[in-house]
C-alpha positions as CSV (number, residue, x, y, z in Angstrom):
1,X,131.6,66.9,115.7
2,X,133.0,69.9,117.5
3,X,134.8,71.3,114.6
4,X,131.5,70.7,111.8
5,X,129.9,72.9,114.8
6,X,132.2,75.7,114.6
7,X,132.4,75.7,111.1
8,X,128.7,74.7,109.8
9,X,129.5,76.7,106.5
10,X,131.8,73.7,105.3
11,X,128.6,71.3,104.9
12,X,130.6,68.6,103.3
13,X,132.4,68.3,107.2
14,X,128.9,68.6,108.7
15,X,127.2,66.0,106.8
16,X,130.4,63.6,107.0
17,X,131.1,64.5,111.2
18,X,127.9,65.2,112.6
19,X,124.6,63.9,110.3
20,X,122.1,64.8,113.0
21,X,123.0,68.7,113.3
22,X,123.0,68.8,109.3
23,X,119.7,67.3,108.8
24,X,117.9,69.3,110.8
25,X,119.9,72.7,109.5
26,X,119.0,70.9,105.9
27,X,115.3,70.9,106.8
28,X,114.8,74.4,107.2
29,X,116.4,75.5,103.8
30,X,114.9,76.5,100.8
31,X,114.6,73.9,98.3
32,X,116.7,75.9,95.6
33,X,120.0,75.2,98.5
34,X,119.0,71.8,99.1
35,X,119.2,70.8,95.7
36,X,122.5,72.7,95.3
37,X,124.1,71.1,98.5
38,X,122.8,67.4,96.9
39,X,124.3,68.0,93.9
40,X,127.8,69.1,96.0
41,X,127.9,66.7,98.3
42,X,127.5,64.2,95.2
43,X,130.5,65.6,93.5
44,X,132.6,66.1,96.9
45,X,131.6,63.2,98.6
């Protein structure tokens, strides 16, 4: 969880090490990045 703090730019390690953090950085995005991160973490995950 440490490192998906330090690093919140890799969202595929934030979503997989620390859920709670990346829903609520999630929430506050535009829906134009939420659909691109859904579609990425589709393909990566």
């Amino acid at each position: 969880m440490l490192l998906a703090q330090l690093c919140m730019a890799d969202i595929r390690q934030l979503f997989i090490c620390y859920k709670k953090l990346f829903y609520t950085i999630y929430a506050g995005w535009p829906e134009v990045k939420k659909d691109y991160v859904v579609r990425f973490l589709e393909r990566e995950y």
